[in-house]
VEXMARMAR-343706 format. One record per residue: z, x negated, y negated of N, C-alpha, C in turn. Coordinates in steps of 0.05 Angstrom, whole numbers, padded with zeros to 5 digits, always signed. Example, Ala and Ser with C-alpha at 12.3 -4.5 7.8 and 13.67 -1.06 7.14 Angstrom:
! VEXMARMAR-343706
+00156-00264+00114+00156-00246+00090+00156-00264+00066 +00142-00257+00045+00143-00273+00021+00157-00258-00001 
//
This chain:
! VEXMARMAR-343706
+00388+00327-00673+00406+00348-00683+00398+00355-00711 +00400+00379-00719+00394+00388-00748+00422+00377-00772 +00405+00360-00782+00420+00345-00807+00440+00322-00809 +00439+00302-00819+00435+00276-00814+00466+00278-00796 +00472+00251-00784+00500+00252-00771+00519+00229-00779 +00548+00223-00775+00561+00207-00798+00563+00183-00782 +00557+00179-00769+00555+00151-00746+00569+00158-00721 +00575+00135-00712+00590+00137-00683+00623+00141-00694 +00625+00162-00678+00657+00178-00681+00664+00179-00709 +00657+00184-00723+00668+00172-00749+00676+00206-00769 +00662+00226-00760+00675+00258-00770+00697+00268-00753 +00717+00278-00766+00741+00286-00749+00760+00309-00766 +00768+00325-00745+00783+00346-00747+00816+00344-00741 +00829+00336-00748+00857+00326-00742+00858+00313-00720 +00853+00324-00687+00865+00302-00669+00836+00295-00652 +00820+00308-00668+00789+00317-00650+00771+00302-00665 +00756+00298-00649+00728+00281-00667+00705+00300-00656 +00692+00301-00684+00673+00314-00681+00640+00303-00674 +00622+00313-00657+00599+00314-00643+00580+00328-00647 +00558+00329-00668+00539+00341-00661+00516+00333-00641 +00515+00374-00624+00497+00365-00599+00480+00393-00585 +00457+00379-00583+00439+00413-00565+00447+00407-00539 +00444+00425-00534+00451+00443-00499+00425+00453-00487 +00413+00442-00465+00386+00445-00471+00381+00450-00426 +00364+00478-00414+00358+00466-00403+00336+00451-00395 +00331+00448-00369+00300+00416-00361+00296+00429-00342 +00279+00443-00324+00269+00462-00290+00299+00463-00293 +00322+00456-00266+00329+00465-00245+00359+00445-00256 +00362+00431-00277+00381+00417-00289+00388+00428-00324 +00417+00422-00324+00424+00417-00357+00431+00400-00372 +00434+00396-00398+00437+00371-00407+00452+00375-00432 +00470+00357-00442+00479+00357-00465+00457+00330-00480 +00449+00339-00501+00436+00312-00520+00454+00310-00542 +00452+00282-00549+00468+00273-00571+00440+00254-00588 +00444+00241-00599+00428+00217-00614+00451+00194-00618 +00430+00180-00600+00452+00146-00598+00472+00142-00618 +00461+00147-00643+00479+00147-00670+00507+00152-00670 +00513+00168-00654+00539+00187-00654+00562+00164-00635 +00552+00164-00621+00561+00147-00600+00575+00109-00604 +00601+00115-00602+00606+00083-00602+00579+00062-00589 +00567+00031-00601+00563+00015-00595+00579+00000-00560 +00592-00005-00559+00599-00015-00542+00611+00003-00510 +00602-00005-00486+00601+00011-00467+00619+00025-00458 +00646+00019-00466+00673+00031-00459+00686+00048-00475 +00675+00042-00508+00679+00076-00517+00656+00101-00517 +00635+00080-00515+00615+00099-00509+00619+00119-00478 +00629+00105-00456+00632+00122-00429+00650+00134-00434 +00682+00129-00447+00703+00142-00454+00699+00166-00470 +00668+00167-00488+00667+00193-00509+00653+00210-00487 +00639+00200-00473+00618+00221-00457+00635+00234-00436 +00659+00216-00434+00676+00239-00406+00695+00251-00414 +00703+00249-00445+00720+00267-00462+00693+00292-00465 +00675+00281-00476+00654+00306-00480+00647+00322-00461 +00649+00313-00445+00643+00334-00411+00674+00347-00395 +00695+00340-00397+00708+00343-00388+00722+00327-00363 +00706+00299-00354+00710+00291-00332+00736+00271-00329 +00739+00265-00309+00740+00273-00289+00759+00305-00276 +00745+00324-00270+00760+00336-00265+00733+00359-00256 +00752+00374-00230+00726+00387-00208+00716+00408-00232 +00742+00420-00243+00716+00448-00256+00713+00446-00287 +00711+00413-00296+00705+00406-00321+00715+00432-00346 +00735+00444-00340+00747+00458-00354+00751+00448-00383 +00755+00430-00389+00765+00426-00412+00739+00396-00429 +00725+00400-00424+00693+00403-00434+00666+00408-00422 +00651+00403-00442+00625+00418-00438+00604+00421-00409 +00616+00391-00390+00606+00400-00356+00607+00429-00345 +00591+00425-00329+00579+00448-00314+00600+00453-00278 +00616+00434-00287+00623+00432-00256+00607+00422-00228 +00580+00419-00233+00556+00411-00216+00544+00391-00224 +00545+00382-00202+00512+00352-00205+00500+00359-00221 +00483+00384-00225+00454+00389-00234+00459+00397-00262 +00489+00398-00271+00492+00412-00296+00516+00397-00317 +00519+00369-00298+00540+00350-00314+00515+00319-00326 +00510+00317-00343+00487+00312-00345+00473+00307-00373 +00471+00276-00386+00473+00273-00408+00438+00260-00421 +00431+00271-00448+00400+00258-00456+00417+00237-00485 +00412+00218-00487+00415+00199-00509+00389+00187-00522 +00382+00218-00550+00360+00202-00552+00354+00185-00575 +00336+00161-00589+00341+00143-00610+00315+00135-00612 +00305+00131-00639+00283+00124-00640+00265+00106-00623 +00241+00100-00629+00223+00088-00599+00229+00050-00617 +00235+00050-00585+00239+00014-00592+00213-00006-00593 +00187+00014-00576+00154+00009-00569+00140+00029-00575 +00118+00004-00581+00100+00019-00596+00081+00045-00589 +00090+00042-00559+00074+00056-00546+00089+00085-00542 +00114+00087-00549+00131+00116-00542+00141+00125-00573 +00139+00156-00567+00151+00174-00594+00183+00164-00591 +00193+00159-00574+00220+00160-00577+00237+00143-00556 +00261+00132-00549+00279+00131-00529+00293+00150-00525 +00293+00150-00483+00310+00172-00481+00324+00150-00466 +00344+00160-00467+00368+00143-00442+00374+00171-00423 +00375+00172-00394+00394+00183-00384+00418+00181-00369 +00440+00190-00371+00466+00196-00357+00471+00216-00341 +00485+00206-00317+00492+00225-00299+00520+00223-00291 +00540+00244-00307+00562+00249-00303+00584+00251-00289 +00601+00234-00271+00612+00244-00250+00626+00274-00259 +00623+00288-00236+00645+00311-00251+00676+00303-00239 +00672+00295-00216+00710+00290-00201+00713+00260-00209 +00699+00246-00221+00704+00214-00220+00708+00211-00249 +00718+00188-00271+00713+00169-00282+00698+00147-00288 +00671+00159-00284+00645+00145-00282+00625+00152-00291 +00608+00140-00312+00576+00156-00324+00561+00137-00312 +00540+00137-00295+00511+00123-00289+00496+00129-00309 +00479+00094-00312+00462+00096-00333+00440+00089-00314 +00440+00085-00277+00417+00074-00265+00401+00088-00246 +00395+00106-00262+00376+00124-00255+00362+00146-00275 +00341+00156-00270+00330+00182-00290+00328+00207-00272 +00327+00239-00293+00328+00249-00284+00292+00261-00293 +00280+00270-00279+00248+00297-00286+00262+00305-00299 +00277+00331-00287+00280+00359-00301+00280+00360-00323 +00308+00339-00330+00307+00333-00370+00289+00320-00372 +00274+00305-00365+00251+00294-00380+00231+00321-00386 +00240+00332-00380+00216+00357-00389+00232+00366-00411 +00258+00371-00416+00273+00384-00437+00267+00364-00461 +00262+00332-00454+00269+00318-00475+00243+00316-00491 +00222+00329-00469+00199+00341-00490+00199+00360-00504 +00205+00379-00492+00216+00401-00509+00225+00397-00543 +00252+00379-00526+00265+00372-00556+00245+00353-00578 +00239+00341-00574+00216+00321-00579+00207+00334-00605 +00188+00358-00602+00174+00382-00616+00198+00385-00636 +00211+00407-00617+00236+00422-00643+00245+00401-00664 +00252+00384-00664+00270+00356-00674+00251+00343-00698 +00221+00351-00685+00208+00337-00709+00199+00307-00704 +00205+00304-00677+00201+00275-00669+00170+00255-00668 +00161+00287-00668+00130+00278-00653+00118+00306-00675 +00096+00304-00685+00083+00326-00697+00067+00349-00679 +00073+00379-00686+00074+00387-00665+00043+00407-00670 +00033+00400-00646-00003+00408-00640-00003+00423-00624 -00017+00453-00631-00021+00470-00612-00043+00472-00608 -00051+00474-00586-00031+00502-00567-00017+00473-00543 -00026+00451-00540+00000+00425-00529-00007+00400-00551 +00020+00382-00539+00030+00369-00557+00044+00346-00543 +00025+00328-00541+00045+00306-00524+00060+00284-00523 +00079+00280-00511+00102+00265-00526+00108+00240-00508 +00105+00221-00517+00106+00193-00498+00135+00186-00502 +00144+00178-00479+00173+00183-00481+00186+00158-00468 +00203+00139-00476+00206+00113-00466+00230+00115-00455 +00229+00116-00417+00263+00121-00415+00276+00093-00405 +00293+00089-00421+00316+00070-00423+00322+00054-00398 +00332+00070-00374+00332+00066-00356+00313+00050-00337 +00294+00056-00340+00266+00049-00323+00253+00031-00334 +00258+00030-00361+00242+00007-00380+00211+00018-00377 +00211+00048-00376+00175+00065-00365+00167+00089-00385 +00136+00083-00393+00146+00109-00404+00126+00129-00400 +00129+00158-00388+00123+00178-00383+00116+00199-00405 +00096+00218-00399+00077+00238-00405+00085+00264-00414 +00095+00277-00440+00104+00302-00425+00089+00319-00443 +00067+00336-00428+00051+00361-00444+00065+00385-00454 +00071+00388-00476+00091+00406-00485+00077+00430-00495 +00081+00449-00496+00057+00480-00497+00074+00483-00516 +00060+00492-00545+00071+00497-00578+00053+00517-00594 +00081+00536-00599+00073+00554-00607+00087+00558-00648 +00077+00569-00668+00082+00565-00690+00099+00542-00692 +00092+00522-00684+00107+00489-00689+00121+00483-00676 +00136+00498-00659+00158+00484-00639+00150+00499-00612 +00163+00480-00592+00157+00488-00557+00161+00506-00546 +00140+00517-00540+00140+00548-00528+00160+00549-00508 +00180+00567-00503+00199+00581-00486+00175+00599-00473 +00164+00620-00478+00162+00645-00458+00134+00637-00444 +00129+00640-00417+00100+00633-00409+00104+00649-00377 +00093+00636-00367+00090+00652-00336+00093+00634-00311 +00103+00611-00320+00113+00591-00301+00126+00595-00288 +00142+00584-00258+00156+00597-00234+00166+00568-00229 +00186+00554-00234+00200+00539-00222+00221+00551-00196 +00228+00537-00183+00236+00552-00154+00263+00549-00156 +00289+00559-00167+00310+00553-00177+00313+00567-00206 +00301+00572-00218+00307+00582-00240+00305+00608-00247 +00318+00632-00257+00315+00647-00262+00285+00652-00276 +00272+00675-00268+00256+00683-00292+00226+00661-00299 +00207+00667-00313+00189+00642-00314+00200+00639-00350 +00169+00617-00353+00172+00608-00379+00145+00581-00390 +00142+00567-00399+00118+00565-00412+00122+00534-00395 +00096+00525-00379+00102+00498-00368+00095+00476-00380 +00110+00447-00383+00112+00425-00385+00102+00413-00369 +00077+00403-00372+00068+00380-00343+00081+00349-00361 +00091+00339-00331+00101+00314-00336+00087+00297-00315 +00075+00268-00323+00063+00252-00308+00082+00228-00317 +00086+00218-00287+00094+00203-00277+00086+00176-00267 +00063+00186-00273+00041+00158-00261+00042+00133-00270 +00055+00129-00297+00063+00096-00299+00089+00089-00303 +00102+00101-00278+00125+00098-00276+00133+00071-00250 +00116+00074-00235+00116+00050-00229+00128+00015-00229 +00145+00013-00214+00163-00014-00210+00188-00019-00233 +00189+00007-00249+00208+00009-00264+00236-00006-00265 +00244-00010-00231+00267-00021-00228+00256-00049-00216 +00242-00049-00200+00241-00070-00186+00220-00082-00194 +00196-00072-00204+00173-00084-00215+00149-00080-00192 +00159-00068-00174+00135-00068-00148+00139-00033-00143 +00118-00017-00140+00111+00008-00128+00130+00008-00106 +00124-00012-00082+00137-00009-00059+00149-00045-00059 +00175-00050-00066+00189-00070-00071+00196-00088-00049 +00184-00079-00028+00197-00104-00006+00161-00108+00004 +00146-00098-00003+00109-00101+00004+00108-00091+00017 +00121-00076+00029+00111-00061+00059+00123-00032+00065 +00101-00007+00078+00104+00013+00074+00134+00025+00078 +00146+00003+00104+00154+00016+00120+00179-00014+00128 +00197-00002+00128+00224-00023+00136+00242-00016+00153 +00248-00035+00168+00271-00026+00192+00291-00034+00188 +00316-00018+00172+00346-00020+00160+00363-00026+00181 +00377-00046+00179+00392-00052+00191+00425-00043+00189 +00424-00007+00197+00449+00004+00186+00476+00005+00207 +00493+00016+00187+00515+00018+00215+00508+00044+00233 +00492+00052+00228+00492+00079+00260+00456+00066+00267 +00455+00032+00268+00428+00027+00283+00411+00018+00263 +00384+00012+00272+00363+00011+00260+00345+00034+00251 +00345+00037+00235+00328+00057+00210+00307+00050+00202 +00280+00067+00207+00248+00067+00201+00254+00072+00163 +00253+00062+00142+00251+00077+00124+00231+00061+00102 +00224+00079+00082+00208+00064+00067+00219+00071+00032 +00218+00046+00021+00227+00042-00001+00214+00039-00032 +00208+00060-00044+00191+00063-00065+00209+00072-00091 +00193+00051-00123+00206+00053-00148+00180+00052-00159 +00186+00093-00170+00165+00095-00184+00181+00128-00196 +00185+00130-00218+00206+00138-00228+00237+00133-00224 +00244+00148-00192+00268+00134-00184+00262+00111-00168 +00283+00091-00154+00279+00080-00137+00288+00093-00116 +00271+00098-00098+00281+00117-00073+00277+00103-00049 +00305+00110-00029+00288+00105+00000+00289+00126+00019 +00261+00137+00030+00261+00156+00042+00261+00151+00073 +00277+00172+00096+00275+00166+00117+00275+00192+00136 +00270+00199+00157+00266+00222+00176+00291+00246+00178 +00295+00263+00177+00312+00283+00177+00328+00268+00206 +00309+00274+00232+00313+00268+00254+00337+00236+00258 +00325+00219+00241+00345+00189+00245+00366+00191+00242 +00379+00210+00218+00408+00220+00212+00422+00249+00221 +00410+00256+00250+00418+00277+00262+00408+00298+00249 +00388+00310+00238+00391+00331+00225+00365+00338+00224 +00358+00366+00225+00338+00385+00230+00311+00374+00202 +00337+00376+00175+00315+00375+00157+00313+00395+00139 +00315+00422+00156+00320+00441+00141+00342+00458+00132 +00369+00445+00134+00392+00442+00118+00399+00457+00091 +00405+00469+00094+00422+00477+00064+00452+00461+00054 +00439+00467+00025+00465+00439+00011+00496+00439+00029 +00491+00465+00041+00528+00474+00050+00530+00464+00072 +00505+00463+00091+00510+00451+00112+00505+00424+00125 +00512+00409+00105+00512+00378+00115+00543+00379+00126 +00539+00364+00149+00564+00351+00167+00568+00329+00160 +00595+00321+00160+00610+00292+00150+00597+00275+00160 +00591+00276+00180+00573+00259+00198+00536+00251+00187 +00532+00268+00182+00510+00269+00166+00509+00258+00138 +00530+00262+00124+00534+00257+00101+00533+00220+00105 +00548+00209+00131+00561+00182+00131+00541+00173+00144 +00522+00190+00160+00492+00163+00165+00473+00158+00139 +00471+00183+00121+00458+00179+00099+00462+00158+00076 +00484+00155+00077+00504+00134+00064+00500+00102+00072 +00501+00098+00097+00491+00074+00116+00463+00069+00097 +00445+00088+00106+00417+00078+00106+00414+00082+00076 +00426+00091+00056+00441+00076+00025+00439+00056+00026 +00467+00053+00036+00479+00018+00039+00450-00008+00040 +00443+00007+00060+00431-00020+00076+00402-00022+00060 +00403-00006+00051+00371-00006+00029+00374-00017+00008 +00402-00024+00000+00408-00034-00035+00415-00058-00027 +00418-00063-00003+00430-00090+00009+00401-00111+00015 +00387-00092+00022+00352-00107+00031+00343-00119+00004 +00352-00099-00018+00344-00103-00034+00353-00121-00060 +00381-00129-00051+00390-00149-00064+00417-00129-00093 +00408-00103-00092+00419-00092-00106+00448-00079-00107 +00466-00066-00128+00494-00064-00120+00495-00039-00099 +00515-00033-00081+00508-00022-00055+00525+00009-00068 +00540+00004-00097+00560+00029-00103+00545+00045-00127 +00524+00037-00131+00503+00050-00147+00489+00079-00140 +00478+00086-00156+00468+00120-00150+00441+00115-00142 +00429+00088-00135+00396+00082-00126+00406+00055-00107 +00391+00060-00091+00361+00074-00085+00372+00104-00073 +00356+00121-00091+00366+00145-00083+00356+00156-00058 +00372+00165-00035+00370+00168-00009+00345+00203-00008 +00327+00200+00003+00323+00218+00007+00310+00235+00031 +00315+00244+00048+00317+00259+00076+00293+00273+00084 +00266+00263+00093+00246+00280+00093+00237+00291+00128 +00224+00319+00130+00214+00324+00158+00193+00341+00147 +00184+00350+00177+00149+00364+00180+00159+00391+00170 +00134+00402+00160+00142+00429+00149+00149+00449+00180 +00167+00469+00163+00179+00486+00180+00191+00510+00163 +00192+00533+00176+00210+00546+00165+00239+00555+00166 +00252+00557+00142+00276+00551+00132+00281+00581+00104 +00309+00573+00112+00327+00594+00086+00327+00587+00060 +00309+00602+00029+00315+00595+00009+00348+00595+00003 +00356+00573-00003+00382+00570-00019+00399+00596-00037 +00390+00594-00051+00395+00611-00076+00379+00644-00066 +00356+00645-00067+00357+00674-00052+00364+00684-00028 +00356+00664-00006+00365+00672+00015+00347+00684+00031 +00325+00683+00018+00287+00693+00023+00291+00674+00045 +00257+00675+00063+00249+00655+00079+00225+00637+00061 +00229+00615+00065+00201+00601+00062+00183+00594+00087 +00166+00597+00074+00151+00590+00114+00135+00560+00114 +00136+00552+00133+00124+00535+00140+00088+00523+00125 +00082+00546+00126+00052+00536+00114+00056+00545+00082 +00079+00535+00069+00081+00534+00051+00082+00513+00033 +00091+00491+00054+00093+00466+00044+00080+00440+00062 +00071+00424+00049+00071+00402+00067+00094+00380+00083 +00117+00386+00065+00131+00370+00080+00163+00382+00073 +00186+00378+00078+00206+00392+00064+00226+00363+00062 +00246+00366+00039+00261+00338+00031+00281+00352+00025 +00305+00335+00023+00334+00338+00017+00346+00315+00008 +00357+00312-00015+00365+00295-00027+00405+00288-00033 +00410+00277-00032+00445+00270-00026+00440+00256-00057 +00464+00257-00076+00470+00238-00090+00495+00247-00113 +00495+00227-00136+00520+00248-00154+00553+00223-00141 +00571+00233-00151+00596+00219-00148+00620+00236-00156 +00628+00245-00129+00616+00230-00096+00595+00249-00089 +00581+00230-00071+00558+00234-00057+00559+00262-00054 +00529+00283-00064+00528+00314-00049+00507+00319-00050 +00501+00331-00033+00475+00348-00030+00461+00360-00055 +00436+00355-00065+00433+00366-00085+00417+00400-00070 +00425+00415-00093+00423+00446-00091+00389+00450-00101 +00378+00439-00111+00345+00437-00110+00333+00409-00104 +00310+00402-00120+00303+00372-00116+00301+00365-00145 +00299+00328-00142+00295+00327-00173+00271+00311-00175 +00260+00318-00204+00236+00324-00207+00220+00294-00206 +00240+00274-00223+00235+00240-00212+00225+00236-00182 +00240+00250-00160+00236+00238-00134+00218+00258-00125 +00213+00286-00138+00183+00298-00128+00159+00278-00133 +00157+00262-00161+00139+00250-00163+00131+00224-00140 +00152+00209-00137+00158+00197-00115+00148+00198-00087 +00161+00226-00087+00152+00243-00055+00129+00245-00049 +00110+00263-00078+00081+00258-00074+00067+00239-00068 +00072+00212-00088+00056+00189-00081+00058+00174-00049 +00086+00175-00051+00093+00167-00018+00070+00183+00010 +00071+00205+00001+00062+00222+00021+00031+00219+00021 +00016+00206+00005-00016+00199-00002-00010+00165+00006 +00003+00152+00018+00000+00126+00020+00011+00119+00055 -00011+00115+00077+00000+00109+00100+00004+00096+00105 +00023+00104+00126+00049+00087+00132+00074+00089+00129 +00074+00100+00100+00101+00104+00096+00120+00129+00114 +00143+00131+00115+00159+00156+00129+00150+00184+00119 +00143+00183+00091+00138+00215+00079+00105+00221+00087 +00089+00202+00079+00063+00210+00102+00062+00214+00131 +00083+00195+00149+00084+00207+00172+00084+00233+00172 +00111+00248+00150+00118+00273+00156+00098+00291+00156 +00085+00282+00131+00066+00303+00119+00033+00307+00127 +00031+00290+00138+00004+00287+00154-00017+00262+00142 -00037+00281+00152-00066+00260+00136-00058+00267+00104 -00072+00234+00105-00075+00226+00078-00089+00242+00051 -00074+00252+00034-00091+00270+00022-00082+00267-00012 -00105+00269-00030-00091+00269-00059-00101+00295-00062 -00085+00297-00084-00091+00327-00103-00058+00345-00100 -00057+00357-00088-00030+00374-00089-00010+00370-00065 +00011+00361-00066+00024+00367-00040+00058+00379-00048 +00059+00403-00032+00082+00416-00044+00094+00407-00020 +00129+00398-00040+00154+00392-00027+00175+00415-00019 +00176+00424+00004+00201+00449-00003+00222+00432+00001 +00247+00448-00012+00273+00449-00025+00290+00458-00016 +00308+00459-00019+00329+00485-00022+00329+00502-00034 +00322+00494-00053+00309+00533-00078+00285+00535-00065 +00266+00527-00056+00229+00541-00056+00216+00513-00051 +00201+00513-00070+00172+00497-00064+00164+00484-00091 +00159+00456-00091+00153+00450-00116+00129+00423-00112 +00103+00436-00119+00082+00420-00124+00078+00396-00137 +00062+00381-00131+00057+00350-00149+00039+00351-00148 +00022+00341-00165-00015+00329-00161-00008+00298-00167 -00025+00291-00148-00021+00258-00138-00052+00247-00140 -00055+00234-00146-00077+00206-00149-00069+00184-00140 -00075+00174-00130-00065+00142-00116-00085+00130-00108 -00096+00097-00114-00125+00093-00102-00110+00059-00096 -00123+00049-00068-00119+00028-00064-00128+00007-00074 -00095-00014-00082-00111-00040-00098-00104-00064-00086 -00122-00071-00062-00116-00094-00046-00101-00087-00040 -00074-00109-00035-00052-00105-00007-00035-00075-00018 -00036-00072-00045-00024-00056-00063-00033-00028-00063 -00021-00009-00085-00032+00017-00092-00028+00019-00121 -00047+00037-00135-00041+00048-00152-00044+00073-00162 -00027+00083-00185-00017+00108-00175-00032+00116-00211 -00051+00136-00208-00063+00146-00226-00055+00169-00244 -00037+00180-00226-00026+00212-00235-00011+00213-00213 +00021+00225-00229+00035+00242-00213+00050+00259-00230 +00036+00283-00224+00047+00306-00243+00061+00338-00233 +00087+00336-00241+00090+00363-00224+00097+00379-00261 +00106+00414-00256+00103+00429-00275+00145+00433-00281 +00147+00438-00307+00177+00445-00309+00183+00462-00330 +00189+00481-00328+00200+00491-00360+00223+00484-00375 +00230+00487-00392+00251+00472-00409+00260+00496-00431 +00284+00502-00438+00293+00519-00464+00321+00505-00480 +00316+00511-00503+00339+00502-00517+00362+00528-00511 +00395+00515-00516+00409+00534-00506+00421+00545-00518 +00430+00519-00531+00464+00517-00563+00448+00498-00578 +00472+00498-00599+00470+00471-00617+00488+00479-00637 +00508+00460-00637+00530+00453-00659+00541+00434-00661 +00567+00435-00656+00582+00406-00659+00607+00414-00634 +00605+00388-00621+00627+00389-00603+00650+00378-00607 +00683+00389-00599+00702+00366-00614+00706+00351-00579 +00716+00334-00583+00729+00308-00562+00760+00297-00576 +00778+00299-00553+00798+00278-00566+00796+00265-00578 +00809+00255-00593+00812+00226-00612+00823+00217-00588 +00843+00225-00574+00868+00206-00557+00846+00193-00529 +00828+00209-00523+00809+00197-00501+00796+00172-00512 +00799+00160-00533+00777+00135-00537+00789+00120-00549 +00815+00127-00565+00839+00113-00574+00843+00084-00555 +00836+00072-00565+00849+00043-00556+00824+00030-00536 +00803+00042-00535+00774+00036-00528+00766+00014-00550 +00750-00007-00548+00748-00027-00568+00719-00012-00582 +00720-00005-00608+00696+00004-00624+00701+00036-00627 +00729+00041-00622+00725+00080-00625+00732+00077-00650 
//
C-alpha cells in the first residue's frame, strides 16, 4: 500500500477501524490485498478482520468489500520474503461468502499473477523492462513460483493483446511457472506413488489420480460422477454435486488429511467435445481443446464459473504423465501445450515433464494471465466485529 501503515488495527474512525488496501484483478479472479502488518497476529482476530472486511458471512456480501462469488471473495496477504530465494510472501485466502470461514489451505494462479503485478507497482522487486520477474514465496504451499511481469515506464503494463477466456477485453500477459511447485502439500508430485487410485467412495469405487503441484488435486472422469463433462456451472445436479463430494471425502481420507478442507481440490475431467461458452454463450468446439475440466469448490461447495489457474497447471502436467485419469482423457502423451476448456473458453499450459525413475519431474508449467490494479484506499471494518477477539 502507498505509505507506511500504523500496525494491526490500530487507526480508527469512531466505531470503524481503518484498513489500507488495493483492489486488484488476477485472469478470471479478484482480490483484496492488505500487508500482513495491518492484520491482528493471532488467528481469530485476524479471520474476524477479514470477514468484517468482506462482508461475510452473508450471500450478497453487502455490507463489505466481497464480490458475492467464489471467484471475487478472495484475499492476497502480502509481507516481506522470509527466503532467500523469493522477493516476497504471499499468503492466500479464500473467503466464504455464505459461511464464517477464511481458508488458508490452498492457492489461487489467477492472483498469483496480480501479486506480480503488485510486486512491480509497490516497489517490491525493481522494475526491468520490457519484463521483470518476481519470485514469489506462497505461504500456503511452502513453494515458490515465477511470475514474468511485462513493465512499462516502471510499473506493470495493463494494456497488451492478451485474451484470457473470461475476461473482458485483452491486456498485457503475465506468464506464471509453476514448475517448482511441486509436493507443496504433501512433499510428493503424486502423493500416494502411483498414477492412479481406486477411492473407496460412498457411490463405489473411483479410478482417480491424486496430484500436489500447486494445488493438491484429485482428478477423476466426468463419466464416474454421472456427468457428460460438459456442464455448465448452472447445471450441476444435487446428485452430482454429492458424488463429487464422496470422491473429496475419500481422497483426503487416503490421504490422511482433514476431509472438511477446500483440498484436495476435486476436479472433473473428459475427452474433448463440444460444448456452450458460459459467459458468451458462443460454441467451443471440440478440436479446440485437448481435454475439458470442471472444477467444484468454495464454501459451500460450487461449481466454479471458469478454471483456476493453480489446477490448469496441474491439469497440464497430469495430462503429459501416463496413467493418470487426465492423460487417459487427453490422449497420447505429449509436452509442449495442452489447452484445458472451461466454462468461459480455453486456457493453455506449456508443460515439460521428464521422467525420474519411479518418479517425474516437472520442468515448466506455464500458463498466460493478465492482471490490473483496480482501487486503493483505506477500508473501514467494525470495531464491534473483532471486539472481544484476543489481539484486536
Amino acid at each position: 500500500m502507498h505509505g507506511p501503515d500504523s500496525g494491526p488495527l490500530t487507526g480508527s474512525t469512531g466505531e470503524q477501524i481503518r484498513l489500507p488496501f488495493v483492489l486488484m484483478r488476477g485472469g478470471t479472479s479478484k482480490a483484496v490485498f492488505l500487508t500482513g502488518s495491518v492484520l491482528p497476529e493471532d488467528h481469530g482476530g485476524r479471520d474476524a478482520a477479514i470477514l468484517s472486511l468482506f462482508g461475510s458471512p452473508d450471500p450478497r456480501q453487502v455490507d463489505g468489500l466481497g464480490g458475492a462469488d467464489l471467484l471475487t471473495s478472495k484475499l492476497a496477504i502480502i509481507d516481506p520474503p522470509t527466503r532467500s530465494d523469493a522477493d516476497l510472501d504471499y499468503t492466500f485466502a479464500q473467503v466464504s461468502v455464505a459461511q464464517p470461514v477464511v481458508d488458508f489451505d490452498i492457492n489461487c494462479g489467477n492472483i498469483s499473477a496480480a501479486v506480480g503485478a503488485y510486486a512491480v507497482d509497490e516497489g517490491l522487486v525493481t522494475p526491468v523492462a520490457p519484463v521483470t520477474s518476481v519470485r514469489i514465496h506462497n505461504t500456503n504451499t511452502g513453494r515458490v513460483l515465477v511470475a514474468e511481469v511485462p513493465v512499462i515506464d516502471g510499473v506493470a503494463a495493463v494494456e497488451g493483446n492478451h485474451v484470457v477466456h473470461g475476461v473482458p477485453g485483452t491486456g498485457a500477459p503475465i506468464a506464471l511457472d509453476f514448475g517448482q511447485t511441486a509436493g507443496g502439500i504433501t512433499g510428493s508430485l503424486l502423493p500416494t506413488g502411483r498414477e492412479v487410485d481406486v477411492l473407496d467412495t460412498a457411490i463405489g469405487p473411483i479410478r482417480a489420480t491424486i496430484m500436489d503441484l500447486a494445488n493438491l488435486t484429485v482428478f477423476f472422469t466426468a463419466a464416474d460422477v454421472g456427468m457428460a463433462g460438459t456442464e455448465g456451472p448452472e447445471d450441476f445436479s444435487e446428485g452430482q454435486m454429492a458424488a463429487i463430494e464422496a470422491v473429496k471425502k475419500a481422497a483426503a481420507e487416503l490421504l490422511g488429511i482433514a476431509t472438511d478442507g477446500l483440498t484436495p481440490v476435486p476436479a472433473v475431467v473428459s475427452p474433448s467435445a463440444d460444448y456452450t461458452n458460459y459467459t458468451t454463450g458462443g460454441p467451443v468446439g471440440s478440436d479446440q481443446v485437448d481435454l475439458i475440466a470442471r472444477v467444484v469448490g468454495g464454501r459451500p461447495a460450487v461449481p466454479h464459473k471458469a478454471y483456476p489457474g493453480t489446477l490448469a497447471a496441474c491439469t497440464g502436467v497430469a495430462a503429459c504423465i501416463p496413467g493418470t485419469t487426465v492423460h487417459g482423457v487427453a490422449g497420447q502423451q505429449r509436452d509442449g501445450e495442452i489447452r484445458i476448456g472451461h466454462p468461459c473458453g480455453v486456457m493453455p499450459v506449456q508443460v515439460d515433464v521428464t521422467p525420474d525413475g519411479s518418479d517425474w519431474t516437472v520442468d515448466r508449467a506455464v500458463f498466460h494471465r493478465t492482471a490490473r490494479r483496480l482501487a486503493e484506499g483505506t477500508a473501514l471494518i467494525r470495531r464491534s466485529s473483532v471486539s472481544g477477539v484476543t489481539g484486536s
